[in-house]
C-alpha positions as CSV (number, residue, x, y, z in Angstrom):
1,X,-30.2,3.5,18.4
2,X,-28.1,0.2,19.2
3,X,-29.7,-1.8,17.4
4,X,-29.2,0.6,13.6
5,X,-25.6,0.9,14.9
6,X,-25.2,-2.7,15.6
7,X,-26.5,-3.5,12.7
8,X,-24.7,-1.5,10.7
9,X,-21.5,-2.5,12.0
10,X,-22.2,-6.4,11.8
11,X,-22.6,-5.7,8.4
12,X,-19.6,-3.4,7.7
13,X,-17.3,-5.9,9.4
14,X,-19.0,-9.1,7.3
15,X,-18.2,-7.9,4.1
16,X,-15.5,-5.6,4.5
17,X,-12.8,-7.7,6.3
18,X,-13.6,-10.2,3.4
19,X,-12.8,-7.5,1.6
20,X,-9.6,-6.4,2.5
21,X,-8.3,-9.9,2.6
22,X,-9.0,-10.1,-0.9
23,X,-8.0,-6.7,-2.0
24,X,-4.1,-7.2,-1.4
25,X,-4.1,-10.5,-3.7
26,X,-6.3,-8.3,-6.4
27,X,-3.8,-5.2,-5.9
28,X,-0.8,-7.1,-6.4
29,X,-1.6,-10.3,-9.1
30,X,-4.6,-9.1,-11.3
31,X,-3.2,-5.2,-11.3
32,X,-0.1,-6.0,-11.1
33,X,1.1,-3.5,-9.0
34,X,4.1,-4.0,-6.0
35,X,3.6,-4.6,-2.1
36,X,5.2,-1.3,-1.9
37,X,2.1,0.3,-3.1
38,X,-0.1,-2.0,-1.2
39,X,1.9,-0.4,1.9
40,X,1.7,3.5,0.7
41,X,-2.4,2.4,0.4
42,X,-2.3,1.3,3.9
43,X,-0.5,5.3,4.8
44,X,-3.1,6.8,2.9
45,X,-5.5,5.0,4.6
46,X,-4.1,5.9,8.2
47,X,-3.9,9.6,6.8
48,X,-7.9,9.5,6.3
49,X,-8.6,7.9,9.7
50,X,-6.0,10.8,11.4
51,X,-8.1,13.5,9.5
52,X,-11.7,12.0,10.5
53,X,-10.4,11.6,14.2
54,X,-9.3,14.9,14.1
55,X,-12.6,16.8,12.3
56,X,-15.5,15.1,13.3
57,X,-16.2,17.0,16.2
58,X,-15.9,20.3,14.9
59,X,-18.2,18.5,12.3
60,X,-20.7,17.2,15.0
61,X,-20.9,20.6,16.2
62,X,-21.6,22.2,12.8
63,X,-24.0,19.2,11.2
64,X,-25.5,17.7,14.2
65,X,-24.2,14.2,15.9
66,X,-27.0,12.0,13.9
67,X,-26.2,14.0,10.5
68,X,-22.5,13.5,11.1
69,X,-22.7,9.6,12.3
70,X,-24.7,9.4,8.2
71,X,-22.7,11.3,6.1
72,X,-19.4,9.8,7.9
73,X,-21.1,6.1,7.7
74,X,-21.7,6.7,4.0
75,X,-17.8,8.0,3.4
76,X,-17.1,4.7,4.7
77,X,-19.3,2.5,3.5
78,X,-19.5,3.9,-0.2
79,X,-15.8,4.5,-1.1
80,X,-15.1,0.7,-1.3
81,X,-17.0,1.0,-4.7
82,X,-14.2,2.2,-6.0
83,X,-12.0,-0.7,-5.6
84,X,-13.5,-2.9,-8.1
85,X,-13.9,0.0,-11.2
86,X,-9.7,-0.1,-11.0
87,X,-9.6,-3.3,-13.2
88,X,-6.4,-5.1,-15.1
89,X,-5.3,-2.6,-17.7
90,X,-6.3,0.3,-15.7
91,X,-3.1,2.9,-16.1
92,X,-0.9,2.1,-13.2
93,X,-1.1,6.1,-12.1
94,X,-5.3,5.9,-12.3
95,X,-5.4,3.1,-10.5
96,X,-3.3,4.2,-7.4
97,X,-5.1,7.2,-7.7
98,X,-8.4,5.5,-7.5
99,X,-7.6,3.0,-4.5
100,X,-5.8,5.9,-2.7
101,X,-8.7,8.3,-2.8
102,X,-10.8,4.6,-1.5
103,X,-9.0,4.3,1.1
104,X,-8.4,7.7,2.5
105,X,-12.2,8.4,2.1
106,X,-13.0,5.2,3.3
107,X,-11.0,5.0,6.6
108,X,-11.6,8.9,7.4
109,X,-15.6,7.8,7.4
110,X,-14.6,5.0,9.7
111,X,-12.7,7.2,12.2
112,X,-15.1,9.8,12.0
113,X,-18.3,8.0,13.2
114,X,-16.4,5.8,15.7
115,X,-15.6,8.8,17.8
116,X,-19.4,9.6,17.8
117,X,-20.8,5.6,17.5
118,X,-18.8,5.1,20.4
119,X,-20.0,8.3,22.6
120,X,-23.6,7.6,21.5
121,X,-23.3,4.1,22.5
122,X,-22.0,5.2,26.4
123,X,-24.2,8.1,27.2
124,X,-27.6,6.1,25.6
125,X,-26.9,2.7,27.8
126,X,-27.8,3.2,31.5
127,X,-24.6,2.8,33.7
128,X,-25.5,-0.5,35.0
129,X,-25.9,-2.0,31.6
130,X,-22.9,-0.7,29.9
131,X,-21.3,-4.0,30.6
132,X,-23.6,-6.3,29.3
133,X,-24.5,-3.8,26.5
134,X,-20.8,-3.7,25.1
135,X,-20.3,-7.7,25.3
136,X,-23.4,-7.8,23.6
137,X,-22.6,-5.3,20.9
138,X,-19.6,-6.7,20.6
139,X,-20.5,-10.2,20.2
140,X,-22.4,-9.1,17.4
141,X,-20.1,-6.5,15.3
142,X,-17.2,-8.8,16.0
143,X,-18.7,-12.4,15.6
144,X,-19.3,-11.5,11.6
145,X,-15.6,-10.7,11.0
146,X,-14.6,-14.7,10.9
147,X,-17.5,-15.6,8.6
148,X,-16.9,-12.5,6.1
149,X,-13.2,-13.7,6.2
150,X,-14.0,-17.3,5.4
151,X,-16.8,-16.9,2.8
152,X,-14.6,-14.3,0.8
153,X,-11.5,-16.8,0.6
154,X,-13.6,-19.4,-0.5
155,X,-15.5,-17.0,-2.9
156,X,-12.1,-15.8,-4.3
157,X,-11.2,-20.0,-5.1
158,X,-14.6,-20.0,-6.8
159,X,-15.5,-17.1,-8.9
160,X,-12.3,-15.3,-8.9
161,X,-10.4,-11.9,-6.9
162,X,-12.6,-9.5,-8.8
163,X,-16.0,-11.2,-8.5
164,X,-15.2,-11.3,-5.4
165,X,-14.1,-7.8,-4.9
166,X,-17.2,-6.1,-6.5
167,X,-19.5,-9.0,-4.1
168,X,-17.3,-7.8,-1.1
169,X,-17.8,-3.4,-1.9
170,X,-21.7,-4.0,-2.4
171,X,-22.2,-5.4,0.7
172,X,-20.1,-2.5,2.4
173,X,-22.5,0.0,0.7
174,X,-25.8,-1.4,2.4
175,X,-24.5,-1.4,6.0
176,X,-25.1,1.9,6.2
177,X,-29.0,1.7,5.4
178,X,-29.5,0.5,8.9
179,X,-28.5,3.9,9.9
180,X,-30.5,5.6,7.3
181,X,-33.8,4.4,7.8
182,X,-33.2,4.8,11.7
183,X,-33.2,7.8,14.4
184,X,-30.0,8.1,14.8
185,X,-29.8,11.2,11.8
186,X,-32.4,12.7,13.6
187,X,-30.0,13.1,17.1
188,X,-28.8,16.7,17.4
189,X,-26.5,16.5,19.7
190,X,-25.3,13.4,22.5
191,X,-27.0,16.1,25.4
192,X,-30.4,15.2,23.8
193,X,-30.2,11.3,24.0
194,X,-28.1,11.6,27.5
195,X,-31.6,12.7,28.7
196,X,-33.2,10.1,26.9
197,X,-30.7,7.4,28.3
198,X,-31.4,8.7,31.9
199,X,-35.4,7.7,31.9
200,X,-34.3,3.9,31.4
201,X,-31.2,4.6,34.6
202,X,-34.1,3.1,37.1
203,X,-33.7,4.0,40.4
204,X,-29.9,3.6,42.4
205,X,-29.2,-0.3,43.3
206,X,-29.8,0.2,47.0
207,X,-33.0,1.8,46.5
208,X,-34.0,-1.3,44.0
209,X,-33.1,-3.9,46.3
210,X,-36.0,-5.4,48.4
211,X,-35.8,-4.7,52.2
């Protein structure tokens, strides 16, 4: 389970902070729109993440926790493909349109399977390797966001904001394939894998320690 979700995330955070870097100079100089509506993007955005904080777990209950962390991950990691169809030309009212529905989909995906990511993570990891197991996990998720952010800024320099764009929204789409082919869809609820997270709990520390 932590190691689809790691995964996943490593490679969400690579290409998608890259991503959004690059979007605000394609927004603004090849589309020619204004900061204003770069900002209004951002609201949409924040709209999206309020909604998916707010649904999931009527959702999780309804669906299932795995089936909701899947179709959630794929909101999120599909709806950047959007971005790169709005190209120069594109009607100023289709393209805002466009980005906006990218945006609110995409960051109401994000919000959505963070609540349950996040839960999953906690019950799963035995209580005296929830430490080691967040520094880890976030060493991992984290530790790509400097890379993606580099590599897309010298991307942009080389092969243009577009290219670079369409690069960056590809890569979002295949994080979530280390969810797919894993067991995490297949969780029905976080009772299930609590159980399954307490066979690796070991016995209590005093008990462990040699007399």
């Amino acid at each position: 389970y932590l190691q689809a979700v790691a995964g996943e995330a490593a490679t969400y955070n690579l290409f998608w902070t890259g991503l959004e870097g690059i979007v605000v100079l394609y927004i603004v100089r090849e589309l020619g729109m204004g900061p204003g509506i770069v900002g209004i993007l951002y609201m949409v955005g924040s709209v999206g993440a309020l909604v998916g904080a707010a649904a999931t777990e009527r959702v999780g209950r309804r669906f299932g926790t795995g089936r909701t962390i899947l179709g959630a991950m794929a909101m999120a990691c599909m709806a950047p493909l959007l971005v790169p169809l709005v190209r120069p030309g594109t009607p100023e009212v289709l393209a805002f349109v466009t980005l906006g529905t990218a945006y609110f989909v995409g960051w109401t995906g994000v919000a959505a399977y963070n609540v349950h990511v996040i839960s999953l993570r906690q019950v799963i990891t035995p209580d005296r390797l929830r430490g080691r197991m967040n520094a880890s996990y976030r060493l991992i998720t984290w530790g790509t966001i400097p890379i993606g952010s580099l590599a897309a800024g010298a991307m942009a320099g080389e092969i243009g904001l577009r290219a670079t764009v369409l690069i960056g929204a590809v890569g979002v789409a295949t994080a979530w394939l280390w969810v797919l082919f894993s067991p995490v869809p297949r969780v029905p609820d976080l009772l299930s894998v609590a159980d399954e997270g307490a066979r690796w709990q070991g016995p209590p520390a005093a008990e462990a320690a040699p007399a």
